[in-house]
Structure formats: C-alpha cells, structure tokens
VOGU-3710 file (C-alpha; in Angstrom, 3 decimals, decimal comma):
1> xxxxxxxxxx> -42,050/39,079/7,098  -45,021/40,911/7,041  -46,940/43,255/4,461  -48,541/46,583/4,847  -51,514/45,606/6,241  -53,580/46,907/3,597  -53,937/43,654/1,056  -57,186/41,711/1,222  -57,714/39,000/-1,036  -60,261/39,876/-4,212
11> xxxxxxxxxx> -61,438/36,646/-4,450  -62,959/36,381/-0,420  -62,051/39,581/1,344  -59,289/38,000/3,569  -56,902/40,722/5,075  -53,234/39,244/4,052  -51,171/40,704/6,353  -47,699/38,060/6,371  -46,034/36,947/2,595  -47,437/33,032/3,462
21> xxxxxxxxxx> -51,267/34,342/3,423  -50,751/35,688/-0,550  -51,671/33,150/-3,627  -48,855/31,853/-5,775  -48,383/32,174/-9,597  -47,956/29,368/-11,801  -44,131/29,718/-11,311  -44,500/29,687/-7,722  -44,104/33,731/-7,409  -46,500/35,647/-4,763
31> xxxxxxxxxx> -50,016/36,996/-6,247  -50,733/40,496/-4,749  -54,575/39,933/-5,583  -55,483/36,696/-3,833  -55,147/34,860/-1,068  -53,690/31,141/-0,561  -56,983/29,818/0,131  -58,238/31,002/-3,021  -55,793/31,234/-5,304  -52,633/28,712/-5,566
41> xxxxxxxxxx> -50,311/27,856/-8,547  -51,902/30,883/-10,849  -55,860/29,091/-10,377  -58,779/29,854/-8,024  -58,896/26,523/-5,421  -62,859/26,981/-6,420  -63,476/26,762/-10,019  -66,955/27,684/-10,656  -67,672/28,838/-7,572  -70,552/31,044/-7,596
51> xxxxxxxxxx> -70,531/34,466/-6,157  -73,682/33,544/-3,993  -71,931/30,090/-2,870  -68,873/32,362/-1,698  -70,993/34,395/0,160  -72,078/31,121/1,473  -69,125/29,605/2,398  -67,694/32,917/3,490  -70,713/32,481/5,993  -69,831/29,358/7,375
61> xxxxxxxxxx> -65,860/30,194/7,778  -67,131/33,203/9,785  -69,132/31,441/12,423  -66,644/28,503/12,867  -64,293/31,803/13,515  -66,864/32,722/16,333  -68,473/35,765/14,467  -72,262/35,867/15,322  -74,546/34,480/11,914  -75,764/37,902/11,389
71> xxxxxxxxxx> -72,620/40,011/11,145  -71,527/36,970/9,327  -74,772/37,735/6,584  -74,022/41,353/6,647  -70,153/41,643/5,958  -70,278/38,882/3,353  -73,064/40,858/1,605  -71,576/43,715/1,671  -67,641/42,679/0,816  -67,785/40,033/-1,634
81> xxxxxxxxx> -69,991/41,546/-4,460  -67,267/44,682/-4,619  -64,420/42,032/-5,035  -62,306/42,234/-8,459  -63,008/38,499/-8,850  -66,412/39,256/-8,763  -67,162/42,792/-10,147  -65,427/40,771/-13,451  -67,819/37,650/-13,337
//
C-alpha cells in the first residue's frame, strides 16, 4: 500500500512513500510525522541526538547511498534545521 507521496519524516527528511517506511506509536499504530528509522514504539531510535550529529549521520547515509559528499553537505544543511523535530529543540 502506498501513501501520497508527500510525507517526509520530521525527524531526518526521509520521503515515506509505502505504510512500512512510517514510525509506530507506543500501541503499535502508524506515526504520520516520523519515519521507522527514527521513530519506533512512540520514541526517537536516537535519544539525544544532536541536530549537528543528524546532519552528520544524515551525511554519511547519503554517500553510502552514492550521493556525492557535497550535495550530501548541502541538502542536509539545508533540510534538517527546518524539521519539526528540530525547529522544537
């Protein structure tokens, strides 16, 4: 099943475009605002994460993914800071 295309997770920008990319709620219902890889049984996966260490590790994901270091830099500059989990922090 998939979604409208337009959900990215507020926690690391990830589009979530089928039902098994959302988060889960403490009773195991879908979270609209995150991601699995962030968010999982109603907590972040990465308590106390930093908003610079995301942008970090958002870095590394991107390369192993192929994505030259640069544009890696520039998108995870520019998305992460306007994330709700952020823009909150």
């Amino acid at each position: 099943m998939k979604t409208s295309g337009n959900n990215r997770c507020q926690s690391c920008g990830m589009p979530m475009n089928q039902l098994s990319d959302f988060g889960t709620n403490k009773d195991d219902s879908i979270n609209t605002e995150y991601c699995i890889y962030c968010y999982k049984k109603g907590d972040f996966t990465d308590p106390g994460i930093t908003m610079e260490q995301k942008i970090a590790k958002n870095i590394r994901i991107a390369e192993k993914m192929g994505m030259p270091r640069e544009d890696a830099i520039a998108l995870a500059n520019a998305t992460i800071p306007k994330l709700k989990r952020w823009k909150e922090s």
